[in-house]
TORRORO-12122 format. One line per field, with one value per residue (C-alpha): residue number from 0; x, y, z; residue in one letter. Coordinates in steps of 0.05 Angstrom, whole numbers, plus 32768, in hexadecimal, padded with zeros to 4 digits. Layout:
N
seq = NUM|...
X = X|...
Y = Y|...
Z = Z|...
type = A|...
! end
This chain:
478
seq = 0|1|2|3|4|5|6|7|8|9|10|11|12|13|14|15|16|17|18|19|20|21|22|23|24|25|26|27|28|29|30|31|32|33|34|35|36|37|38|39|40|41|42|43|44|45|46|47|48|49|50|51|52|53|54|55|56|57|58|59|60|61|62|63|64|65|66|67|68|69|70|71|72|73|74|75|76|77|78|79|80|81|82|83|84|85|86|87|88|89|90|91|92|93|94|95|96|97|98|99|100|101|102|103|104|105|106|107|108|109|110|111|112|113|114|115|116|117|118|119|120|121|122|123|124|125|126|127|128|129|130|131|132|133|134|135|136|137|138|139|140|141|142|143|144|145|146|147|148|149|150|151|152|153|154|155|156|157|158|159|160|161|162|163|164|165|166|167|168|169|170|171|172|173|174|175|176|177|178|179|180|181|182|183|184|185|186|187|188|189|190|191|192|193|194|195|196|197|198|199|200|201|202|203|204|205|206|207|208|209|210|211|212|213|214|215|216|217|218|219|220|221|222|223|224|225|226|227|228|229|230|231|232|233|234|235|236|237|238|239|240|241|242|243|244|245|246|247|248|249|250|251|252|253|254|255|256|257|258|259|260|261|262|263|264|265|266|267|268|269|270|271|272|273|274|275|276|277|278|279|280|281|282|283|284|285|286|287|288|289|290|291|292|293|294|295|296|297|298|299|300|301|302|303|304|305|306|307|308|309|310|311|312|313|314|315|316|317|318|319|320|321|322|323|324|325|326|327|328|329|330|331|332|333|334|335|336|337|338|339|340|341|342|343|344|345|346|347|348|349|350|351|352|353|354|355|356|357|358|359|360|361|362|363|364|365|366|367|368|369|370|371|372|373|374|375|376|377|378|379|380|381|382|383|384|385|386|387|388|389|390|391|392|393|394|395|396|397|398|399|400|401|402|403|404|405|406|407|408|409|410|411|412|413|414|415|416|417|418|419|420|421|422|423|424|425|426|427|428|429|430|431|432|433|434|435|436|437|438|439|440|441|442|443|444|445|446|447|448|449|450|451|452|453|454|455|456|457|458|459|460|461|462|463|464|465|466|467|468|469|470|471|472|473|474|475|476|477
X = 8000|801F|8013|7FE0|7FB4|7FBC|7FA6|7F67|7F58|7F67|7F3B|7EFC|7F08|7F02|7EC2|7E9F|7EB8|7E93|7E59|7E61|7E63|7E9B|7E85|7E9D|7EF2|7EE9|7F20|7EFE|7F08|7EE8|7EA5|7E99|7E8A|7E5C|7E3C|7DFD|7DE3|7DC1|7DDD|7DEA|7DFF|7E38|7E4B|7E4A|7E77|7EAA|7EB9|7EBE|7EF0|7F14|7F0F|7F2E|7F60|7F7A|7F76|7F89|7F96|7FD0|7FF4|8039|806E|8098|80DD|8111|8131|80FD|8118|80E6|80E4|80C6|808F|8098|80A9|8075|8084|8078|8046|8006|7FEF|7FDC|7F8F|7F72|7F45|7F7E|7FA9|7F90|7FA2|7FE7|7FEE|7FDF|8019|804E|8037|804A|8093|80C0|80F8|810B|811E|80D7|80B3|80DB|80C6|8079|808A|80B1|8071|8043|806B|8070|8024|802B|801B|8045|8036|801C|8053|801F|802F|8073|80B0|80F5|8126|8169|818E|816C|818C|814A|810F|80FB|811E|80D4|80E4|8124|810A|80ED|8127|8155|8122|812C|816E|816D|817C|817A|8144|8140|8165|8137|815D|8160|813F|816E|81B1|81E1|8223|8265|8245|81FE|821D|8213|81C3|81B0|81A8|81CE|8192|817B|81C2|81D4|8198|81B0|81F4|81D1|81AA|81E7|820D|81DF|81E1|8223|8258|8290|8270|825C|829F|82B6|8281|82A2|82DF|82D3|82AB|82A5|82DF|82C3|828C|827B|8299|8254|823E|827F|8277|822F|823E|827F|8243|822C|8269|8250|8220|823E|8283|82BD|830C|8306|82F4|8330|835F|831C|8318|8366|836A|833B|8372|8381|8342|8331|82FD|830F|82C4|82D0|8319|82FC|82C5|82EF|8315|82DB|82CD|830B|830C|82CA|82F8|832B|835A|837A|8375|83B6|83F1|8401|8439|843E|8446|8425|8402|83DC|8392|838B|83BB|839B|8364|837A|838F|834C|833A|8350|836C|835B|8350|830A|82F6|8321|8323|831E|8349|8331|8338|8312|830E|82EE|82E6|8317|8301|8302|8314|82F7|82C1|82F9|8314|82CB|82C5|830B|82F4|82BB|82E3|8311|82DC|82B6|82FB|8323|8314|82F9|8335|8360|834C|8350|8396|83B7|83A0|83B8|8371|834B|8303|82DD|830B|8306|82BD|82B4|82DB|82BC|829E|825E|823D|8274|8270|822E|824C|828C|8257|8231|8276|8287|824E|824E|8297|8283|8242|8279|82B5|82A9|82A8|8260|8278|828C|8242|821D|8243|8239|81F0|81E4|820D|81E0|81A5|81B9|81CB|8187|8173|8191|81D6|81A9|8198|81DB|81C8|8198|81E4|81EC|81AA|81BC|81EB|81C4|818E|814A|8141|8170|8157|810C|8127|8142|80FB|80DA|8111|810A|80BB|80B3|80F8|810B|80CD|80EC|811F|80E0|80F4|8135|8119|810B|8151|8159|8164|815D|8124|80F1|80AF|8071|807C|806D|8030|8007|801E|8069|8049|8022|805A|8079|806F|8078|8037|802A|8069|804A|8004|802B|804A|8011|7FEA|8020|8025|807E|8080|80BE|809D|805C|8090|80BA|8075|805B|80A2|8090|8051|8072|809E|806C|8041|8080|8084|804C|8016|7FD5|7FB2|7FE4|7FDF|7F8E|7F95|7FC9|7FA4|7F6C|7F9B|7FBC|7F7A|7F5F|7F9D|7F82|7FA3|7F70|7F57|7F72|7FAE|7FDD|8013|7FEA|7FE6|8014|7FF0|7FA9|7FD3|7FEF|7FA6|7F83|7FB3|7F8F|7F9B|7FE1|7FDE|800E
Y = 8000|8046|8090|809D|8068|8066|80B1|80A3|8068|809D|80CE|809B|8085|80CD|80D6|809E|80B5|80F0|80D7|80E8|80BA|80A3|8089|80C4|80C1|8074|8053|804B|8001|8001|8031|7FF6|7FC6|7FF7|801F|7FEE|7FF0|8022|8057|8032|7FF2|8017|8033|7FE9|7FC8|8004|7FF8|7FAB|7FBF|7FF3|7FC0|7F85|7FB4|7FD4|7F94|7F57|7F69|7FA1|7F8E|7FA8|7F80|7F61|7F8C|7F64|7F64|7F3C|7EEB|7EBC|7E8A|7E3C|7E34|7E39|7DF1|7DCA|7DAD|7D66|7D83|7DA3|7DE8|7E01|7E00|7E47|7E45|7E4C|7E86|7EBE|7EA3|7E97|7EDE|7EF4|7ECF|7EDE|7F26|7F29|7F04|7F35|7F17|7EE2|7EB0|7EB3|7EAE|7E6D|7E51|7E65|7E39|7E01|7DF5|7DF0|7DC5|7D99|7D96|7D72|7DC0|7DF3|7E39|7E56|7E7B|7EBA|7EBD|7EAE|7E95|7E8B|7EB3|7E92|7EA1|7E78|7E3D|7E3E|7E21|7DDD|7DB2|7DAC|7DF1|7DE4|7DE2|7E28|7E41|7E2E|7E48|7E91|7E82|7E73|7EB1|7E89|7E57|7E23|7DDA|7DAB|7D83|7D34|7D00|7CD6|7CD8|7D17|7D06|7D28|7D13|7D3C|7D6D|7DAA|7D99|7DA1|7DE8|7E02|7DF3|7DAB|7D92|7DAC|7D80|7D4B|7D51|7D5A|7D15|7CF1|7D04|7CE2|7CA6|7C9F|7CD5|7CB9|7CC5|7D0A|7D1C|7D03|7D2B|7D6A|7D57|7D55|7D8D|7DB8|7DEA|7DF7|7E1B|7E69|7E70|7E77|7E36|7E1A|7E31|7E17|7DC9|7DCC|7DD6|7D95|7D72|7D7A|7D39|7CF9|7D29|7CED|7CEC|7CD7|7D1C|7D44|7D3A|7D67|7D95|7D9A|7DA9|7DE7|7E07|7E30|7E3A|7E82|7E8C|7EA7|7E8A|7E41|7E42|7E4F|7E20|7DEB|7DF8|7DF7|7DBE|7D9B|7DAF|7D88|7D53|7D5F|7D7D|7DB7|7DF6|7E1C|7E02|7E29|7E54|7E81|7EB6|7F00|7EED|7EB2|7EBE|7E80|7E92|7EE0|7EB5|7E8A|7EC9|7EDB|7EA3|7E8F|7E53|7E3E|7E08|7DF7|7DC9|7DB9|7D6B|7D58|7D91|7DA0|7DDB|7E03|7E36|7E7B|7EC1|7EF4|7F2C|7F64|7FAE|7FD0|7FC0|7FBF|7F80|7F64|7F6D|7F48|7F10|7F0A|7F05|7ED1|7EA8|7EA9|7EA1|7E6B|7E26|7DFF|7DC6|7DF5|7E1B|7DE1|7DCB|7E10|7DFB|7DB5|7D92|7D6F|7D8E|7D6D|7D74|7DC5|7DC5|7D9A|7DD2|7E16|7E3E|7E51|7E94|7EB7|7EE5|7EDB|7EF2|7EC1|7E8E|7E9D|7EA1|7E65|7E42|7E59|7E49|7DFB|7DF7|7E1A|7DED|7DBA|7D67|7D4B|7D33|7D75|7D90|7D58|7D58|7DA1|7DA1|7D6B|7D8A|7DCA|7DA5|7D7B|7DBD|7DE7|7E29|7E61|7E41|7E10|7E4A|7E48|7E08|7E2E|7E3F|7DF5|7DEB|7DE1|7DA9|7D8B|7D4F|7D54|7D2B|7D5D|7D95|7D82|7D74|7DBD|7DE0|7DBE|7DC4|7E11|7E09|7DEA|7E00|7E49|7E68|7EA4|7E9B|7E82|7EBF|7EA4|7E6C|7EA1|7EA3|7E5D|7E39|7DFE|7DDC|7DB6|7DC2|7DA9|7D80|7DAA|7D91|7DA6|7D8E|7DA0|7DEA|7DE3|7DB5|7DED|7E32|7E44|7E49|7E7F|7E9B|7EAA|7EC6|7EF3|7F14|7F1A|7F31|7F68|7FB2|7FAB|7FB9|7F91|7F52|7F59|7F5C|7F1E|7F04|7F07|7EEF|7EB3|7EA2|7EA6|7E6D|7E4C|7E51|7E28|7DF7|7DDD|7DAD|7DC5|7DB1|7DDA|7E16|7E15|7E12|7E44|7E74|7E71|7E75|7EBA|7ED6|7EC8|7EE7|7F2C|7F28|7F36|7F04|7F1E|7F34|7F2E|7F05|7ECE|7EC9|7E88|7E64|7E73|7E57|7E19|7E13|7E0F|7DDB|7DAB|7D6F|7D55|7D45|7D05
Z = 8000|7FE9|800D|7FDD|7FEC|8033|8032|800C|8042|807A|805C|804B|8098|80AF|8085|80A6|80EC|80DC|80C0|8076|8034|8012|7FD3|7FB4|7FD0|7FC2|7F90|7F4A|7F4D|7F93|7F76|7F43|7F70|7F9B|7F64|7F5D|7FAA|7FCB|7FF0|8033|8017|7FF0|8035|8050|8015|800F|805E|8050|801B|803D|8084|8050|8038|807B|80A0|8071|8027|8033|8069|8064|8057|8098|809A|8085|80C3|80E1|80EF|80EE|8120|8131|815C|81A3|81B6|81D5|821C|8239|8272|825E|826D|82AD|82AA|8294|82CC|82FE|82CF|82E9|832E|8312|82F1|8337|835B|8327|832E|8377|836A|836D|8343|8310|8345|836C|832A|8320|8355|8347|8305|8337|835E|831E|82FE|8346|8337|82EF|82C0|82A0|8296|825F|823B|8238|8286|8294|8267|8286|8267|8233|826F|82A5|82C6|830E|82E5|82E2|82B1|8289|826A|8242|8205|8211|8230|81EE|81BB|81E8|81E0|818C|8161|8115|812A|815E|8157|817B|81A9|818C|81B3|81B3|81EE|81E5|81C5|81AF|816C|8178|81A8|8179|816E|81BB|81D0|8215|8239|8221|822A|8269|827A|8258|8276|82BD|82AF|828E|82CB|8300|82D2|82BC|82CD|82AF|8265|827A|8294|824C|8226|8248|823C|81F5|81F0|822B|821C|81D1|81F2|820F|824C|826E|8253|8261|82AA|82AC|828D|82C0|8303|82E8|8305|8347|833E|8351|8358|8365|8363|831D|830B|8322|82E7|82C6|82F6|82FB|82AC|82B4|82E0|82A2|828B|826B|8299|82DB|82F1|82D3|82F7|833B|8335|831D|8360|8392|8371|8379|83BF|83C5|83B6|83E7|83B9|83CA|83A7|83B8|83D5|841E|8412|8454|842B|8430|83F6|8404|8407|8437|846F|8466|8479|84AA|84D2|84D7|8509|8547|855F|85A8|85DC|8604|8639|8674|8678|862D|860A|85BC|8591|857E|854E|8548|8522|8536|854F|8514|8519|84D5|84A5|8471|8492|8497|8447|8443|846C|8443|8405|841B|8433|83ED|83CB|83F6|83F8|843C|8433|842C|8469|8491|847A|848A|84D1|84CA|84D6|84A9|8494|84BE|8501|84E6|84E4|8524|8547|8529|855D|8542|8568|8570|8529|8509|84C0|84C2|84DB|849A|846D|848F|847C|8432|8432|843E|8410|83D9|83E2|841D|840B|8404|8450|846B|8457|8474|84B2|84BE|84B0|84DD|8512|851A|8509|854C|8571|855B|855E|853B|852C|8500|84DB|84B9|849D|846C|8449|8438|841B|83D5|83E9|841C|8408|8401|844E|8470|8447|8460|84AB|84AB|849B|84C9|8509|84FC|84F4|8536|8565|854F|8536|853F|8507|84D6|84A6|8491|846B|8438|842D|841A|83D9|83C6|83DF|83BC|83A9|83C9|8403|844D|846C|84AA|84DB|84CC|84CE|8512|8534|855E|8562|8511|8500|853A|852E|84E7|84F7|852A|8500|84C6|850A|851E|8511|8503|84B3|84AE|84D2|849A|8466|8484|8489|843A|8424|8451|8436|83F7|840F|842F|83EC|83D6|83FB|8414|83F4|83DD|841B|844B|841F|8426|8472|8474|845A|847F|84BC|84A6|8493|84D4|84F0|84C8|8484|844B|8423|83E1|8400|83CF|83F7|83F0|83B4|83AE|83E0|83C1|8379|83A2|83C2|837D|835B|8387|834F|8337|82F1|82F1
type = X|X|X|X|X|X|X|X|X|X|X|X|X|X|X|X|X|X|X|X|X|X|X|X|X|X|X|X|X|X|X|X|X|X|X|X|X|X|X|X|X|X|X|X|X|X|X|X|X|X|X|X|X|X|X|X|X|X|X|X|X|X|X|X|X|X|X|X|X|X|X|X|X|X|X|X|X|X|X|X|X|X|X|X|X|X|X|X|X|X|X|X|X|X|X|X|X|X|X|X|X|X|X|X|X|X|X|X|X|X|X|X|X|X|X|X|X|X|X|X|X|X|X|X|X|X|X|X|X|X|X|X|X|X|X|X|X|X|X|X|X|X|X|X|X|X|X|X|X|X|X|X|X|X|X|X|X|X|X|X|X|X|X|X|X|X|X|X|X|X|X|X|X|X|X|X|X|X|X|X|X|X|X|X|X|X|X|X|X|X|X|X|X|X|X|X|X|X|X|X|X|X|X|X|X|X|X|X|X|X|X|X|X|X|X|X|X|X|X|X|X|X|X|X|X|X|X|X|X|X|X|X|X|X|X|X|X|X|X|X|X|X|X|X|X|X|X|X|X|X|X|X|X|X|X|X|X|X|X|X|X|X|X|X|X|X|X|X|X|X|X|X|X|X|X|X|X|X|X|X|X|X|X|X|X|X|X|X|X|X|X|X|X|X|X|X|X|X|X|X|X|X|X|X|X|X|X|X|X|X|X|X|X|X|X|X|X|X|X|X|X|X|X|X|X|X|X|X|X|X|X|X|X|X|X|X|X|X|X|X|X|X|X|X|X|X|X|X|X|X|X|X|X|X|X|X|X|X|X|X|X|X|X|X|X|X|X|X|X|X|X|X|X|X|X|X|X|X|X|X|X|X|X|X|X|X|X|X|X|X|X|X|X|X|X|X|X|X|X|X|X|X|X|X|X|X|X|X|X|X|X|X|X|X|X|X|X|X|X|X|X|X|X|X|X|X|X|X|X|X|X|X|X|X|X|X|X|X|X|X|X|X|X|X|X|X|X|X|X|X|X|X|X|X|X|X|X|X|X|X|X|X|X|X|X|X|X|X|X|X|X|X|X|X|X|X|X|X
! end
């Protein structure tokens, strides 16, 4: 369609807007097929016309810029029903970031649905959602057209047509089955890639990690990624490798470290030592602490002091610096042997109350039993700590019940604080329920709610929104 006819449509249009005929500015082609009707009925066909013309017959013409792309893949769960949508639009609208709209997806998918990509879609970038989405996660990804991923096992000879997404599944799968093909497969393949895929197929090693994968994890000491190097490292320290030899020197990160704690004696009878936090003089040397901690390496920690990980975590006085308590923890979950985490977590677990809160640190390492056995110790013995399970990650989908809620003092804990006048305990409180709209099963979610509400939150309060979503996704399609 030129200028010249799109002014003439414009005008016509502007005519009938105004209540005038048109006949007259109509095309000559277009007065032909008018001429015989009446007056009105030429009105009524030169608007179908001018309707077929603005709306189907002249489009204009797709830039050439414009890529076409293949259908969004279709995924092995079905839709969330469309009843239960607007319930979902709801929740995601109340997640504040990409993480807690992950989770919204974690629970639905928990329940046998996806969403529908109209509501949510997780971005090329996104490593949190259920495994379900890959396929929608690599056509994001796709910029000349999507390669659907084969059916069949990934190979070094089918590497290339899986996108990042489907294999890093695949890998993930393959390395719970068999880890000594994996291990090969990224061998092979691994250092041909981005460095932030590279980085991502390397976190893989963690599953079924074993002494067989050091030589791997040793070669990537001169990897071009700064990232890949260090996690290579944490993960060899997993394995009791260590990281950097102790030199005694000004310049070694883990004797800067070292100096930071204190190494004493306890008990009068049985002697054992202990160790604990120095006492700091500046925030500066709180930020360096910090650093070291993130940086160094738990096995190599323990060496400097001549103890093995366990003896070093046995003997860690916890209370004495709440932030090197934290550090310390994130130290182990980081770089600590599968063995070094368990014992740790079971060791404040044991102890309870608020050092057991440290435990939420190890969470990603942890199993799903000791994961669930932390929840409900802070549910029922330190109520007053229930906020920090916000702070988690890690835990599953789907599982808290009842009585885990009412055995203790969580649940009042909970409708205290909805009760209260303290802004920052409402807002500790919503980001709770958002948890708890997590966690818990369909018929926990129903009761909580009515709990909460009783305890004055509004109905359509928009903090529980998750729970009324859990609460209506009363079916699992399995």
């Amino acid at each position: 369609m030129n200028d010249l006819e799109q002014t003439g449509l414009a005008t016509m249009r502007d005519c009938w807007i105004t209540g005038g005929t048109t006949f007259d500015l109509a095309p000559t082609a277009w007065k032909e097929i008018a001429a015989g009707a009446s007056p009105d009925e030429r009105e009524r066909r030169l608007l179908a016309i001018a309707a077929q013309a603005l709306d189907v017959g002249l489009r204009p013409s797709a830039p050439k810029t414009l890529k076409r792309r293949p259908p969004l893949p279709r995924l092995g769960l079905p839709l969330l029903p469309e009843r239960l949508r607007p319930l979902l639009r709801a929740t995601l609208k109340n997640a504040a970031d990409a993480r807690r709209k992950s989770r919204v997806a974690t629970l639905v998918a928990s329940r046998g649905y996806v969403l529908h990509p109209m509501d949510w879609m997780p971005s090329a970038s996104d490593q949190n959602s259920p495994d379900i989405y890959a396929p929608w996660i690599d056509w994001q990804a796709s910029v000349e057209g999507l390669k659907i991923a084969p059916q069949e096992q990934l190979t070094a000879q089918n590497w290339d047509d899986f996108y990042p997404a489907a294999r890093r599944i695949a890998l993930a799968e393959m390395r719970r089955r068999d880890p000594a093909t994996a291990r090969s497969l990224m061998e092979a393949k691994a250092t041909g890639e981005p460095a932030e895929v590279r980085l991502a197929l390397i976190e893989l090693m963690h599953f079924n990690l074993t002494p067989t994968d050091a030589p791997l994890l040793k070669s990537l000491a001169t990897d071009r990624s700064g990232k890949v190097r260090e996690l290579a490292g944490r993960l060899l320290a997993r394995l009791g490798e260590h990281g950097r030899p102790g030199n005694d020197g000004a310049d070694d990160p883990v004797a800067e470290l070292a100096a930071f704690i204190t190494e004493g004696k306890s008990g009068f009878i049985r002697r054992r030592t202990t160790y604990t936090p120095a006492k700091l003089k500046s925030p500066a040397q709180e930020k360096r602490r910090a650093e070291l901690f993130e940086t160094c390496n738990l096995v190599d920690l323990a060496s400097r002091f001549g103890v093995s990980e366990p003896d070093f975590i046995a003997a860690w006085q916890f209370g004495a610096d709440k932030n090197a308590d934290i550090q310390i923890s994130r130290m182990v979950a980081a770089s600590g042997s599968d063995a070094a985490v368990t014992q740790m977590a079971d060791t404040l677990v044991a102890g309870g109350g608020k050092p057991a809160l440290f435990v939420l640190h190890l969470t990603p390492r942890l199993d799903s039993r000791r994961k669930r056995v932390l929840v409900r110790l802070i549910l029922k013995d330190t109520p007053q700590y229930i906020g920090a399970l916000t702070l988690a990650e890690g835990f599953e989908a789907n599982w808290l019940e009842w009585p885990d809620l009412t055995n203790g003092q969580g649940l009042a804990a909970l409708r205290s604080a909805v009760a209260g006048d303290d802004d920052a305990m409402k807002r500790t409180a919503d980001d709770l329920l958002e948890t708890m709209g997590f966690l818990a099963t369909a018929a926990t979610a129903e009761k909580l709610i009515e709990h909460v509400v009783a305890a004055g939150m509004p109905p359509a309060a928009a903090s529980l929104a998750f729970l009324r979503l859990n609460a209506a996704l009363t079916g699992t399609n399995t």
